[in-house]
VOGUZA-954049 format. One record per residue: y, z, x of N, C-alpha, C in turn; residue number from 1; residue in one letter. Coordinates in nm, 4 decimals, always signed. Layout:
<pts>
((Y; Z; X); (Y; Z; X); (Y; Z; X); NUM; a)
...
</pts>
This chain:
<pts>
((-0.1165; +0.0000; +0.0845); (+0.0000; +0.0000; +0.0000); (+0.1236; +0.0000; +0.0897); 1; x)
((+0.2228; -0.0373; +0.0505); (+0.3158; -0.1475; +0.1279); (+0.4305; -0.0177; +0.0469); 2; x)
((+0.5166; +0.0683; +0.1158); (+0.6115; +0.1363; +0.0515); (+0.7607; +0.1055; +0.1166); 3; x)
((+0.8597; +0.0813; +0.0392); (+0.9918; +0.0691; +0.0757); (+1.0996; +0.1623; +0.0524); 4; x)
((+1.1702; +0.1578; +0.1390); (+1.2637; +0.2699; +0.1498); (+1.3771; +0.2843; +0.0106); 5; x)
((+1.4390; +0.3216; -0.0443); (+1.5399; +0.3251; -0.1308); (+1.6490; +0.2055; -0.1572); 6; x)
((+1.6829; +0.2097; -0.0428); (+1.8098; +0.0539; -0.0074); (+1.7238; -0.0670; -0.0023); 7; x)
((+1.6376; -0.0653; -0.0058); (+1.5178; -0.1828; -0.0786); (+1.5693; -0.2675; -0.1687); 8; x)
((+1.6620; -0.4089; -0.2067); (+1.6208; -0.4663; -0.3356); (+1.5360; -0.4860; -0.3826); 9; x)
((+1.5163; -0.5426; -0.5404); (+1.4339; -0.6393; -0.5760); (+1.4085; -0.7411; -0.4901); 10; x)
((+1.4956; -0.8250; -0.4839); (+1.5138; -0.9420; -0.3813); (+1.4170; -0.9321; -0.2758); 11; x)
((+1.4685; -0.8742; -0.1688); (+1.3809; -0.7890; -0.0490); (+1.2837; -0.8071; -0.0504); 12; x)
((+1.2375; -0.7180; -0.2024); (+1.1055; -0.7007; -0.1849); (+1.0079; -0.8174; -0.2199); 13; x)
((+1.0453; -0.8713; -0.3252); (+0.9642; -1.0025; -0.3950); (+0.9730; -1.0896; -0.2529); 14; x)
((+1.0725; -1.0692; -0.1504); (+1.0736; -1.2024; +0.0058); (+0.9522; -1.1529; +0.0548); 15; x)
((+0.9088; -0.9728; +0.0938); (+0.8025; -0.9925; +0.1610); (+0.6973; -1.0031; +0.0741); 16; x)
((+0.6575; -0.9654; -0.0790); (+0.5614; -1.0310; -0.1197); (+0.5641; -1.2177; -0.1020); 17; x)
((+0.6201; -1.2774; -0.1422); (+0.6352; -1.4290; -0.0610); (+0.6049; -1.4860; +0.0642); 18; x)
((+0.6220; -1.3753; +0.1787); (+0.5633; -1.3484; +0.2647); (+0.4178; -1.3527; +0.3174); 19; x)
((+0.3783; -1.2239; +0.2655); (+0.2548; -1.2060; +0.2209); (+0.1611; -1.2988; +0.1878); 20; x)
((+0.1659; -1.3824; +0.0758); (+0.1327; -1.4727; +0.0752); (+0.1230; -1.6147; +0.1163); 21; x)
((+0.2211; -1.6230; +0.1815); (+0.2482; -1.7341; +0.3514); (+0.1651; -1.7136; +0.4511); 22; x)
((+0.1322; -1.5690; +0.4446); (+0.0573; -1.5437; +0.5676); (-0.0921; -1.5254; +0.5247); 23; x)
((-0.1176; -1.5539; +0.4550); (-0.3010; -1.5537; +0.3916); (-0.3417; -1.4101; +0.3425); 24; x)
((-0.2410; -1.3607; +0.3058); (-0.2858; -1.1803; +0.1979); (-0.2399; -1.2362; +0.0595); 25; x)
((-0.3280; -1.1207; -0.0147); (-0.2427; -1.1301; -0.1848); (-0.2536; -0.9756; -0.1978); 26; x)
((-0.1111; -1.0023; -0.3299); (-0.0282; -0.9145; -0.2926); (-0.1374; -0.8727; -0.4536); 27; x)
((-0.1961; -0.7349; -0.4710); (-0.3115; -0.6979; -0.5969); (-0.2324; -0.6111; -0.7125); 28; x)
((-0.0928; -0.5308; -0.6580); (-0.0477; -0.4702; -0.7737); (+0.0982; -0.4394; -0.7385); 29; x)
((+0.1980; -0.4238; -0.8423); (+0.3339; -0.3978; -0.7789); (+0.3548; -0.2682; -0.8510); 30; x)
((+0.4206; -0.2036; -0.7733); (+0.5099; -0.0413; -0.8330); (+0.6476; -0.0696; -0.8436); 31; x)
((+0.7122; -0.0135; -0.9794); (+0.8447; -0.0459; -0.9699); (+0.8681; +0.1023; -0.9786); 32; x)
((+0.8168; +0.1856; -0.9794); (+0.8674; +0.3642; -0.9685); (+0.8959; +0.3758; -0.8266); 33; x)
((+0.7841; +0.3517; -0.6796); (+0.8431; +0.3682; -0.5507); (+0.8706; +0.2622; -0.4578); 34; x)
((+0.8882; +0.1404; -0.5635); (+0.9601; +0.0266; -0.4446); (+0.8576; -0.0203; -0.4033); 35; x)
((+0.7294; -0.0367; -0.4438); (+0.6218; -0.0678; -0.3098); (+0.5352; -0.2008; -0.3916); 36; x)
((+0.4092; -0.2331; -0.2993); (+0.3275; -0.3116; -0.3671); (+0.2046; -0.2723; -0.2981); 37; x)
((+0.0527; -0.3148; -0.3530); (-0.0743; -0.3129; -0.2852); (-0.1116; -0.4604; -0.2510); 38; x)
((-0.1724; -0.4838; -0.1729); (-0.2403; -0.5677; -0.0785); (-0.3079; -0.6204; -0.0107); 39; x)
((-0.3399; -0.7085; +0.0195); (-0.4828; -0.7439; +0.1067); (-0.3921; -0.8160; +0.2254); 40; x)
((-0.3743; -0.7433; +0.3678); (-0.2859; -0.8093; +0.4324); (-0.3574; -0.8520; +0.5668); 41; x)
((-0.3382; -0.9442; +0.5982); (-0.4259; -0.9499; +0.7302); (-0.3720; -0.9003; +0.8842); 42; x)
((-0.4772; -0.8733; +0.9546); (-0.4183; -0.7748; +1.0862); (-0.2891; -0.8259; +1.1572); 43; x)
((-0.2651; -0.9627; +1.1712); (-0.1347; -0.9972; +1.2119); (-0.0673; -1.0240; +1.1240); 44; x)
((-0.0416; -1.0309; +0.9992); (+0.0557; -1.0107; +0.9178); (+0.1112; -0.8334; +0.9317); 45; x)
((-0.0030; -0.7558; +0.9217); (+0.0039; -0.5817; +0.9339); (+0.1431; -0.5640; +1.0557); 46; x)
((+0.1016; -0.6018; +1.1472); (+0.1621; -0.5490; +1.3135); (+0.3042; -0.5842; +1.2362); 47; x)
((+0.3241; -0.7047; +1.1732); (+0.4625; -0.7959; +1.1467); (+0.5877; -0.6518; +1.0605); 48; x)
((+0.4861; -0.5791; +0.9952); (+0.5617; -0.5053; +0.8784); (+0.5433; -0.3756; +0.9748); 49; x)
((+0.4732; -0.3148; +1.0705); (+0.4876; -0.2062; +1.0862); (+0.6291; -0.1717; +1.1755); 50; x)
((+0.6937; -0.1043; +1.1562); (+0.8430; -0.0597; +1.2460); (+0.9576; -0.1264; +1.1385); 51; x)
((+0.9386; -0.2078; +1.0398); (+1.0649; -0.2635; +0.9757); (+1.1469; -0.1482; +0.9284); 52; x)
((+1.2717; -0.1973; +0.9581); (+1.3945; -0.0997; +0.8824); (+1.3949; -0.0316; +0.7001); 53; x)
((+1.3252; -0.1516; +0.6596); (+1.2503; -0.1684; +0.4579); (+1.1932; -0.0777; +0.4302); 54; x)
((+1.0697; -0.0989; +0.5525); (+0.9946; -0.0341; +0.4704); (+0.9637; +0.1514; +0.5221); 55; x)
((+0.9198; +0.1998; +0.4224); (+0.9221; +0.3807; +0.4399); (+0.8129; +0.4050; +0.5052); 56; x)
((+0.6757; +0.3454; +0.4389); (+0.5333; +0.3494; +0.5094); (+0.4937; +0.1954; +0.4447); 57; x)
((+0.3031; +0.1960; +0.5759); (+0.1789; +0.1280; +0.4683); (+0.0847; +0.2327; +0.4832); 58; x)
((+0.0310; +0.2371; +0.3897); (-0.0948; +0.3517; +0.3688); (-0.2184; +0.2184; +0.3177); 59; x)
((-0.2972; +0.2732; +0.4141); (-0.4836; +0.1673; +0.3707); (-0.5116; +0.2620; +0.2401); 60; x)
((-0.6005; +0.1361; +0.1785); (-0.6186; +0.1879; +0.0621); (-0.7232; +0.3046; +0.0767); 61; x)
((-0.7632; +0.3817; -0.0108); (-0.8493; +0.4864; -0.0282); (-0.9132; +0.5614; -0.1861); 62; x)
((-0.9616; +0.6016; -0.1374); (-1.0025; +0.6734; -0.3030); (-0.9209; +0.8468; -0.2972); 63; x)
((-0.8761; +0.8099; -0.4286); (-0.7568; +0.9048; -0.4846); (-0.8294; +1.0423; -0.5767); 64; x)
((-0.8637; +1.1937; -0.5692); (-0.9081; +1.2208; -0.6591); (-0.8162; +1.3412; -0.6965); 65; x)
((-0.8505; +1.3864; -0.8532); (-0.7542; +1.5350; -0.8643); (-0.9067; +1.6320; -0.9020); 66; x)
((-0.8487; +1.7499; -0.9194); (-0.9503; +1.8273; -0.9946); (-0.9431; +1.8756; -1.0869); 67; x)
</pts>
């Protein structure tokens, strides 16, 4: 999951999903509560997004549980 910082547009964000998909990932779900999207991104697309000014984190997917 692909998270963006606050000063994030829309804009912004829909460029790196566009992105994303330039580079051979799809983009599987969008959040409009924290700015973010989920993904299937490939390892050199990954390196491309890690350190950007955008974005807040990426977190790999995982299994989520409560009790």
């Amino acid at each position: 999951m692909v998270v963006f910082k606050d000063s994030a547009t829309k804009d912004q964000i829909e460029e790196y999903v566009n992105n994303v998909h330039a580079n051979g990932g799809k983009v599987t779900h969008r959040y409009d509560i924290i700015n973010g999207f989920a993904a299937h991104l490939p390892d050199n697309f990954m390196s491309n997004l890690q350190g950007d000014d955008l974005i807040e984190s990426i977190e790999p997917d995982g299994i989520v549980t409560t009790q």
